[in-house]
N, CA and C atoms as a LAMMPS dump frame, in Angstrom:
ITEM: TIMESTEP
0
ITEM: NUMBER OF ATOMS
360
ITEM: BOX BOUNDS ff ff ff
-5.0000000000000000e+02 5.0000000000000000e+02
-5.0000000000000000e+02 5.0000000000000000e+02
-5.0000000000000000e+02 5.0000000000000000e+02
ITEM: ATOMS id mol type element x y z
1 1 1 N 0.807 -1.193 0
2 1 2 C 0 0 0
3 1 3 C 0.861 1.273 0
4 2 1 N 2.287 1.277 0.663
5 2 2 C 2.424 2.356 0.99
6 2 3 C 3.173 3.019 -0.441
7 3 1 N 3.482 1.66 -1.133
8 3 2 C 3.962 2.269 -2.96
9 3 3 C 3.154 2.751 -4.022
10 4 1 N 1.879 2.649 -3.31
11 4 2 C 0.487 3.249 -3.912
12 4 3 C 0.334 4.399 -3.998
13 5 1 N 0.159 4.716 -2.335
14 5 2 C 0.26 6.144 -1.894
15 5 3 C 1.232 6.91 -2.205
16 6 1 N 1.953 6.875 -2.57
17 6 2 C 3.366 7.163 -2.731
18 6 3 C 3.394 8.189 -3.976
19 7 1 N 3.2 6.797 -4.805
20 7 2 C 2.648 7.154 -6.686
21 7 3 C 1.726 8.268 -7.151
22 8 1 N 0.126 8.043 -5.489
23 8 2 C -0.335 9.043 -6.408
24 8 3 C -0.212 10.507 -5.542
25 9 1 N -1.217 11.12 -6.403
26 9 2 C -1.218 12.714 -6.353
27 9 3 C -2.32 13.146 -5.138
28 10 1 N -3.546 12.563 -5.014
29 10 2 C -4.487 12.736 -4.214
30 10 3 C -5.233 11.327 -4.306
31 11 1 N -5.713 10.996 -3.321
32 11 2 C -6.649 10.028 -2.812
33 11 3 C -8.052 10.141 -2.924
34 12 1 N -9.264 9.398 -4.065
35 12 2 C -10.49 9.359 -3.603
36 12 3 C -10.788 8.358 -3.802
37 13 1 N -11.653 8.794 -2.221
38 13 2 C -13.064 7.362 -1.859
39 13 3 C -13.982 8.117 -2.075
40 14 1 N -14.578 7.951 -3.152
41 14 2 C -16.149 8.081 -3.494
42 14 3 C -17.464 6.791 -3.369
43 15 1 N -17.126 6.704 -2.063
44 15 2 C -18.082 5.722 -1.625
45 15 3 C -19.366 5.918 -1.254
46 16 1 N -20.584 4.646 -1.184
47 16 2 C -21.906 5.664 -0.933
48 16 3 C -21.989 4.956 0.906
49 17 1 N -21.527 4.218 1.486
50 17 2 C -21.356 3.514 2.384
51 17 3 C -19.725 3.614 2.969
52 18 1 N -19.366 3.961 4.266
53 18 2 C -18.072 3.061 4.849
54 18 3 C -18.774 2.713 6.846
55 19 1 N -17.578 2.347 6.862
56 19 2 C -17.548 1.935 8.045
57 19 3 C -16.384 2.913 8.847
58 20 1 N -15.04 2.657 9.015
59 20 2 C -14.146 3.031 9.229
60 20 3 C -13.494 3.274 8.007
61 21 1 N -12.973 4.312 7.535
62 21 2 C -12.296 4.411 6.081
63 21 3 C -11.085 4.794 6.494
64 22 1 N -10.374 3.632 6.703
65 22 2 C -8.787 3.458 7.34
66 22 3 C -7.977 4.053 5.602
67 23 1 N -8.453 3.792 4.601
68 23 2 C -7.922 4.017 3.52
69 23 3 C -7.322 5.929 3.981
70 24 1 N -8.496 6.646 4.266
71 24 2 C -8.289 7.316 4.265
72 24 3 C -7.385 7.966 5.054
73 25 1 N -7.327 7.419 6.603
74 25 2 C -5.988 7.123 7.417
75 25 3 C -4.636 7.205 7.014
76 26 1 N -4.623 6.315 5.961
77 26 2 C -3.357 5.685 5.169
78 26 3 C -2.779 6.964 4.478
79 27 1 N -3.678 7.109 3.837
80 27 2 C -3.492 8.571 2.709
81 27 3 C -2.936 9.812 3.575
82 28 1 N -3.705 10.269 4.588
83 28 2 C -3.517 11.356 5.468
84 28 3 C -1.684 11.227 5.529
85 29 1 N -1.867 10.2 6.59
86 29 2 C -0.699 9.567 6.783
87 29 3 C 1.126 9.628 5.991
88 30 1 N 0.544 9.598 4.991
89 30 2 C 1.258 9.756 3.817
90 30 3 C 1.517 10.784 3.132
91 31 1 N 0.744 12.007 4.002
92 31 2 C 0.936 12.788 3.199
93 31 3 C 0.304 13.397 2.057
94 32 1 N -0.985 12.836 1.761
95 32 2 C -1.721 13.022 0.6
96 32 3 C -3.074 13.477 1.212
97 33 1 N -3.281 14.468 0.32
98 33 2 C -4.997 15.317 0.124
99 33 3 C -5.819 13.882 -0.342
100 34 1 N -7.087 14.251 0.466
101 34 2 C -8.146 13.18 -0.11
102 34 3 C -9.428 14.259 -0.551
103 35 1 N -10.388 13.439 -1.082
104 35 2 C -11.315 13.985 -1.959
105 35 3 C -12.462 12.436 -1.538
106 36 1 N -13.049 12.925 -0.647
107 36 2 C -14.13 11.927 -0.27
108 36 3 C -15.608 12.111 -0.216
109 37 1 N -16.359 11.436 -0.421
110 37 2 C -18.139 11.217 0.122
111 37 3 C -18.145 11.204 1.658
112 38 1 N -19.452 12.283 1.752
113 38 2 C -19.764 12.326 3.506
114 38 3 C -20.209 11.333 3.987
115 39 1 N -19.305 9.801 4.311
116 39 2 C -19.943 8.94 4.88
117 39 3 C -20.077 8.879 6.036
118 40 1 N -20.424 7.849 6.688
119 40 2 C -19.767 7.715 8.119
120 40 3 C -18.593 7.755 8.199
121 41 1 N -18.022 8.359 9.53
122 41 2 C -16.883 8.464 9.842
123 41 3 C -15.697 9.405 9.423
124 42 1 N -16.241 9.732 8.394
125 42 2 C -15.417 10.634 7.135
126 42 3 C -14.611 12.144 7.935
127 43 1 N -15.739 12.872 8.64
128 43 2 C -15.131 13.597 9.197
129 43 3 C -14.525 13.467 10.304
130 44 1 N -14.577 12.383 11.096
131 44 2 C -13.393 12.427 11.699
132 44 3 C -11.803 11.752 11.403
133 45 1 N -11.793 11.87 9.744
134 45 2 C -10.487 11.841 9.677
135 45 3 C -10.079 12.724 8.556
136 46 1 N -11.068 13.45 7.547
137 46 2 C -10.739 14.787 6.505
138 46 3 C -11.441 15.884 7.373
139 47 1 N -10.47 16.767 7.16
140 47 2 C -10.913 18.156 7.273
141 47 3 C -11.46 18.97 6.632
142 48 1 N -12.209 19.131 6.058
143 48 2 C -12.826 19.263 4.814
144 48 3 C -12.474 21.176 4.723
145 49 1 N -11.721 20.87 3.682
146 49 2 C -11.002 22.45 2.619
147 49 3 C -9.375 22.341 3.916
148 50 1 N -9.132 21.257 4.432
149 50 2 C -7.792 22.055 5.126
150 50 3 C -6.936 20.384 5.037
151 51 1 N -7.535 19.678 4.818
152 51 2 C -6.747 17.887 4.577
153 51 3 C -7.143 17.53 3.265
154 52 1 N -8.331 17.929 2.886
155 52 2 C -9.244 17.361 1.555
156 52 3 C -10.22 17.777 1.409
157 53 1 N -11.073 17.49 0.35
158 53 2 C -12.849 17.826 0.829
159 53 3 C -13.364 16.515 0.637
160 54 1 N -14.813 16.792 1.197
161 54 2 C -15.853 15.98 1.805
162 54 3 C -17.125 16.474 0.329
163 55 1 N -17.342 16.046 -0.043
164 55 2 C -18.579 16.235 -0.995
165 55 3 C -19.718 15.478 -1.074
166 56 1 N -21.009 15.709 -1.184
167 56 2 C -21.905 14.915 -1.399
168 56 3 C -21.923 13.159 -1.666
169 57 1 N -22.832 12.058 -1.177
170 57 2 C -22.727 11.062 -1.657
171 57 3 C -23.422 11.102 -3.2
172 58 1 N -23.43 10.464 -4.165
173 58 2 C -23.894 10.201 -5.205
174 58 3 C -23.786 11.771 -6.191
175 59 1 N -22.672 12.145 -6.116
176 59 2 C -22.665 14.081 -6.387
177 59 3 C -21.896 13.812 -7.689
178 60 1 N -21.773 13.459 -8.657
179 60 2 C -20.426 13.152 -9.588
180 60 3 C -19.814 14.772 -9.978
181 61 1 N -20.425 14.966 -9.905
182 61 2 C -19.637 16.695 -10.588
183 61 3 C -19.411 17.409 -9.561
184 62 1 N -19.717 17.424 -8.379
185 62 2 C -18.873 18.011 -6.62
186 62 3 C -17.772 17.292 -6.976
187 63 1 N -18.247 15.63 -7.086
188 63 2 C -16.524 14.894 -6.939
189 63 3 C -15.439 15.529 -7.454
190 64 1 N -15.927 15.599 -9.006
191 64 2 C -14.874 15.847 -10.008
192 64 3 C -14.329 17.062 -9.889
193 65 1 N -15.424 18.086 -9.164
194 65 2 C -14.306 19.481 -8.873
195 65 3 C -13.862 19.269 -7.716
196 66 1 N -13.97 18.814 -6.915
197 66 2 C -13.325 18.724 -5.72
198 66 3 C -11.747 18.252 -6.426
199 67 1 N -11.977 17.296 -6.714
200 67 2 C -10.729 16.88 -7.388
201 67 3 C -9.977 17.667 -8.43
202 68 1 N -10.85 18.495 -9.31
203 68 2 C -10.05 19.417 -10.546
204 68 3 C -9.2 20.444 -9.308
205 69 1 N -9.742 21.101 -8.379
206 69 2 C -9.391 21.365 -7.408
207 69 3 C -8.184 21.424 -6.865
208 70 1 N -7.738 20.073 -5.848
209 70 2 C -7.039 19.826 -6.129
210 70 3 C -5.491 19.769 -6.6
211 71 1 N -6.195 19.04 -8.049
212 71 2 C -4.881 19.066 -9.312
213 71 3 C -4.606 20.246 -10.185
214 72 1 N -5.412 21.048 -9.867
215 72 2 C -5.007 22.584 -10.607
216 72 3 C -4.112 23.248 -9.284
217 73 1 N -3.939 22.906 -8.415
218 73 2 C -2.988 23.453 -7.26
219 73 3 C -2.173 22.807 -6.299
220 74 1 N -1.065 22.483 -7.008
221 74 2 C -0.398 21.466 -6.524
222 74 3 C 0.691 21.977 -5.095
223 75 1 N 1.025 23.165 -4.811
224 75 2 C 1.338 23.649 -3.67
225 75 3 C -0.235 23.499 -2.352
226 76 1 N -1.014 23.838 -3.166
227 76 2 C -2 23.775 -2.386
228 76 3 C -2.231 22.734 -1.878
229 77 1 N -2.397 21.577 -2.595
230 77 2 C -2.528 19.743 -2.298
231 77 3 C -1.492 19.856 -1.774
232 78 1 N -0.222 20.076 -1.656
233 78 2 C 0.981 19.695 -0.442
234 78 3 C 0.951 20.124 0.612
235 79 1 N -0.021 21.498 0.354
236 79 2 C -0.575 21.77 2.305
237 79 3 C -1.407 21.149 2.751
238 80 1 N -1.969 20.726 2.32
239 80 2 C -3.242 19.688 2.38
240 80 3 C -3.066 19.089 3.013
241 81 1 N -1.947 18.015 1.581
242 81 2 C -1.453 16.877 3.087
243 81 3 C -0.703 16.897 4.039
244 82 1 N 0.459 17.724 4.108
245 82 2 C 1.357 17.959 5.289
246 82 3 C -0.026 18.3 6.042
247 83 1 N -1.122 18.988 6.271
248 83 2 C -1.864 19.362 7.716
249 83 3 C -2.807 17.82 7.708
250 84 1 N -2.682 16.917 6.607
251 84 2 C -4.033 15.871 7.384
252 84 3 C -2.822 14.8 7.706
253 85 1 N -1.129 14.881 7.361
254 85 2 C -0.302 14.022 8.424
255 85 3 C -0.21 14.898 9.712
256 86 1 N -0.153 16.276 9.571
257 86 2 C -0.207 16.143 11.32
258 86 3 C -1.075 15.898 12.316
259 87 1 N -2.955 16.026 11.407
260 87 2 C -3.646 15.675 12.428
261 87 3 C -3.968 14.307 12.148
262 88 1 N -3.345 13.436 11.24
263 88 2 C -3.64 12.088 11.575
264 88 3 C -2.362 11.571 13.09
265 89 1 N -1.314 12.318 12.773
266 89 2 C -0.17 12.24 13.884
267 89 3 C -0.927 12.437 15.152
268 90 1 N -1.71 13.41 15.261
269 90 2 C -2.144 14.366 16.507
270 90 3 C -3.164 13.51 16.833
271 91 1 N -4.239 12.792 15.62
272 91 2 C -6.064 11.927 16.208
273 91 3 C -5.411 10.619 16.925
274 92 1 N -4.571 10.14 15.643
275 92 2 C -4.4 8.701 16.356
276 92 3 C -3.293 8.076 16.353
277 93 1 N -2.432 8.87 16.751
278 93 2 C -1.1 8.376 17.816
279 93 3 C -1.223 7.276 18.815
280 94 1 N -0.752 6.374 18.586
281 94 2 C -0.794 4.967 19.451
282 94 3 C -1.438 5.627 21.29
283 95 1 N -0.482 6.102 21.713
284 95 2 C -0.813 7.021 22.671
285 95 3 C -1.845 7.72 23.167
286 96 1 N -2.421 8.582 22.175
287 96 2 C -3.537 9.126 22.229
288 96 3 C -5.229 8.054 22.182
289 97 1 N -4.775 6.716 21.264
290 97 2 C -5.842 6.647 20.625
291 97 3 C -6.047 5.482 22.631
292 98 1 N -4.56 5.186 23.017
293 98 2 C -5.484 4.338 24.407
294 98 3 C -5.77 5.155 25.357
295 99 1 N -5.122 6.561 25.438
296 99 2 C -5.75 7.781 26.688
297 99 3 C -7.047 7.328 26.16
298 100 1 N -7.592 7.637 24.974
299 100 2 C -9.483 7.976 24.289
300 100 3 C -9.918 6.183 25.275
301 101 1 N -9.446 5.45 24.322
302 101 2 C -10.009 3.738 24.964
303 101 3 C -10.114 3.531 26.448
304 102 1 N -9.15 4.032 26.948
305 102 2 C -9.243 4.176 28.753
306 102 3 C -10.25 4.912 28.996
307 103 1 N -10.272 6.367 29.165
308 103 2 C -11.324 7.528 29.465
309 103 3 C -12.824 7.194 28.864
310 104 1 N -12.916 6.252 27.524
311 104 2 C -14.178 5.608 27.39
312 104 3 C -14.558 4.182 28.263
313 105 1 N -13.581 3.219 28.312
314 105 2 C -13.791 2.37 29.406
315 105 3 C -14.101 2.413 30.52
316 106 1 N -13.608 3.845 31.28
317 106 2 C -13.929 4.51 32.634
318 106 3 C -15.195 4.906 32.85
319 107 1 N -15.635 5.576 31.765
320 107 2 C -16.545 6.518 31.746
321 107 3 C -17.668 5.143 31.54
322 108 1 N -18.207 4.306 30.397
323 108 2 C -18.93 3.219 30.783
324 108 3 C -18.716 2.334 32.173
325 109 1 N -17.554 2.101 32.686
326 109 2 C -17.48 1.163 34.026
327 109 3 C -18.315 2.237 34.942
328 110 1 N -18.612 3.498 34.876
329 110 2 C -19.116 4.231 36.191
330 110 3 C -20.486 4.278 35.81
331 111 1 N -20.758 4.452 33.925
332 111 2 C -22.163 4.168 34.038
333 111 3 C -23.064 2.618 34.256
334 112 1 N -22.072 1.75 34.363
335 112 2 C -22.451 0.256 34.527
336 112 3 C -22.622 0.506 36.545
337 113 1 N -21.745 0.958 36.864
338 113 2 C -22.058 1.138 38.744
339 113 3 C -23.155 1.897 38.785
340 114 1 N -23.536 3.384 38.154
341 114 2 C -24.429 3.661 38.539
342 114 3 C -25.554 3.087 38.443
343 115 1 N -25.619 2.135 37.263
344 115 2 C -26.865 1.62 37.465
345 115 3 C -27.334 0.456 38.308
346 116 1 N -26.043 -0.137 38.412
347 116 2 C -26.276 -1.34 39.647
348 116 3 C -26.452 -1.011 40.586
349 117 1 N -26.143 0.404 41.161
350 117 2 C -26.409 0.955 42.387
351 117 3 C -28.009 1.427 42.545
352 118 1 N -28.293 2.076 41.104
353 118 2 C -29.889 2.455 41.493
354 118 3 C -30.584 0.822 40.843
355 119 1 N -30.426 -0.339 40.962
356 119 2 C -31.142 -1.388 40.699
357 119 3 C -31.387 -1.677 42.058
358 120 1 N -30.359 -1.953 43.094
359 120 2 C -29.828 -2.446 44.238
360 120 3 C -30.88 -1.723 44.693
């Protein structure tokens, strides 16, 4: 994957469905502007006009300018991605992402007591 990313110029998922779009992770990661559909999850990993944009699902001509976009500004796409590697650096840093997994584990273990306490 990472000789993929590498190769190209910008990244799109024009998907009408995701789940987690780790693709898009990858890309950030790497350094590369993406050009994606508002799926799930989407914004929390494009910034939409400051990592990539976010455009309509089923939009073909948002897509395609989002993307002419873009490739008509190629200093511009290198700020792009230098800011969606630092906030992919900054979201999910090994570090960061188990502070989030702890502070959510905590936070359910106290709502699992409170309720055993008002059952009791």
């Amino acid at each position: 994957m990472p000789s993929y990313l590498h190769a190209c110029d910008v990244l799109v998922l024009p998907s009408i469905y995701e789940g987690i779009p780790t693709v898009l992770v990858e890309a950030a990661a790497s350094g590369k502007p993406v050009v994606s559909t508002r799926t799930r999850n989407v914004e929390d990993v494009v910034l939409d006009g400051q990592t990539g944009y976010i455009v309509p699902v089923r939009d073909p001509a948002a897509l395609a300018e989002a993307l002419a976009r873009v490739l008509a500004d190629p200093a511009h796409a290198a700020q792009m991605g230098q800011a969606g590697r630092e906030w992919v650096q900054a979201r999910f840093a090994p570090g960061k992402v188990m502070t989030d997994l702890q502070t959510m584990w905590q936070a359910t273990a106290g709502c699992a007591r409170t309720r055993l306490k008002a059952q009791a």
